[in-house]
C-alpha positions as CSV (number, residue, x, y, z in Angstrom):
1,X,-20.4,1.5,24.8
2,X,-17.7,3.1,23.5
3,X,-14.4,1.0,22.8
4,X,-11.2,2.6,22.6
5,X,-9.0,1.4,19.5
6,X,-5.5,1.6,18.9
7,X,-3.8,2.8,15.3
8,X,-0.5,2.9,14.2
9,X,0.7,4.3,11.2
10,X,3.6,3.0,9.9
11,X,5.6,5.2,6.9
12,X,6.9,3.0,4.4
13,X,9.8,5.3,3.8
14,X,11.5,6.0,1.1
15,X,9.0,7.5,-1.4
16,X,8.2,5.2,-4.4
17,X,9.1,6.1,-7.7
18,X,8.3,3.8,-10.4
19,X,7.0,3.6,-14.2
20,X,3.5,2.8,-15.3
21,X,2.4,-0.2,-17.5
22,X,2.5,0.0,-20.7
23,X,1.9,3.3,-22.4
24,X,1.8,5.3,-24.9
25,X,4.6,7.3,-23.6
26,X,6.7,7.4,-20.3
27,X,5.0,7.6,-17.1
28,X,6.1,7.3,-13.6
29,X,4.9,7.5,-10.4
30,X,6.1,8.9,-7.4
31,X,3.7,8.4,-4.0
32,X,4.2,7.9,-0.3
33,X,2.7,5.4,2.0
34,X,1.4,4.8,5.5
35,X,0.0,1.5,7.0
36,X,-2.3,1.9,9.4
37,X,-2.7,-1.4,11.8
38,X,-4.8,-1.5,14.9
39,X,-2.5,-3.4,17.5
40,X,1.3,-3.6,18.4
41,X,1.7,-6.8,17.3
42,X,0.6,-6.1,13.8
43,X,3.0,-3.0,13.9
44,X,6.2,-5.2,14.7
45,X,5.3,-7.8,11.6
46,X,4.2,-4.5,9.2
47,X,8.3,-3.2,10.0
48,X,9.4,-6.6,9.8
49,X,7.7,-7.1,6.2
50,X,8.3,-3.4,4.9
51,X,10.6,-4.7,2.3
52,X,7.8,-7.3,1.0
53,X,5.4,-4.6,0.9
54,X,7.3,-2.1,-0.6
55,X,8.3,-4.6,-3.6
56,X,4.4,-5.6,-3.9
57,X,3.6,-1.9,-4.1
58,X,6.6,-1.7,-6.7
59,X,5.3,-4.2,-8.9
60,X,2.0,-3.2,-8.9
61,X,2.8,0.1,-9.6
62,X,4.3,-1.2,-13.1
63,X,1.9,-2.9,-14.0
64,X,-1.2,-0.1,-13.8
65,X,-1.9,1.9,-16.6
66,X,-2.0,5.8,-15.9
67,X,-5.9,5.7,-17.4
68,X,-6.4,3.2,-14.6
69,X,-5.6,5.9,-12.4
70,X,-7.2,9.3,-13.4
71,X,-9.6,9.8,-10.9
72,X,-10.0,9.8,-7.6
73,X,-12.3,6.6,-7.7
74,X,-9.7,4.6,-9.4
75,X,-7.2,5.7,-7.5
76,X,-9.2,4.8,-4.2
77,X,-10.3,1.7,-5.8
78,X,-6.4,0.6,-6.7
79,X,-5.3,1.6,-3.3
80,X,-8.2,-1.4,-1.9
81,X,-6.7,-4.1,-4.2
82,X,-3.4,-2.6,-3.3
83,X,-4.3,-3.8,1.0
84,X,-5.7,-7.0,0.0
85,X,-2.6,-7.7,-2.3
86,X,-0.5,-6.9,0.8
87,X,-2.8,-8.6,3.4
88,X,-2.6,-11.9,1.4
89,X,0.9,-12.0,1.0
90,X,1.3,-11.5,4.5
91,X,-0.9,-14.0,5.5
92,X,1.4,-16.2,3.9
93,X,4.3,-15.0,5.5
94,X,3.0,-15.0,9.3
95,X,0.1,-15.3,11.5
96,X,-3.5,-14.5,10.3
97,X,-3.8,-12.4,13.3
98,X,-1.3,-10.1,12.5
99,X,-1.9,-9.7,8.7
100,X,-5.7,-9.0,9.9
101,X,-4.8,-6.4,12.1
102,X,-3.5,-4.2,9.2
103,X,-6.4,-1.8,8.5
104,X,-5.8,0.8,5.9
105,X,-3.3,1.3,3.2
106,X,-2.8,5.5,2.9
107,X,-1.4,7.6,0.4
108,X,-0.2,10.5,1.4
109,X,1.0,12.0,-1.4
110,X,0.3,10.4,-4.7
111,X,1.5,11.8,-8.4
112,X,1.7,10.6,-12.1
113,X,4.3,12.2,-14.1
114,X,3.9,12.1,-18.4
């Protein structure tokens, strides 16, 4: 029984630039985005919200410390608390529904600069 999904990936253009937390010395990072959500509906509210999401991915951004980051595990494990940042605040913002149908928050290019 194999069941047929749809996925749309959403670029949350432009690329983010923004400093780390607080180190030791200046660091920024500079990464790219896609949303991937499983229906239309979530699609339309992702565009809708892109300015939301891109300020949640802003501040959260400032406030990680490059060591937090050094590896592909914490990276991975940011980008989770990064979706379930987003999916909560747009939860607030709209229908369940909608927020639920976002699936996957990608990076698609992903830097730290010292």
């Amino acid at each position: 029984n194999n069941t047929v999904r749809d996925a749309f990936y959403i670029d949350m253009e432009p690329t983010l630039l923004s400093h780390c937390g607080k180190s030791r010395n200046i660091a920024y990072i500079k990464s790219d985005f896609t949303v991937r959500v499983n229906n239309s509906e979530a699609q339309a509210f992702v565009n809708y919200h892109k300015p939301l999401i891109r300020d949640l991915l802003l501040t959260n951004f400032s406030l990680m410390l490059v060591e937090a980051l050094n590896s592909m595990d914490k990276k991975q494990r940011f980008q989770q608390e990064l979706l379930t940042i987003i999916k909560k605040a747009l939860m607030n913002e709209g229908e369940q529904e909608q927020a639920e149908g976002i699936q996957d928050l990608l990076f698609t290019s992903f830097a730290i600069y010292e």
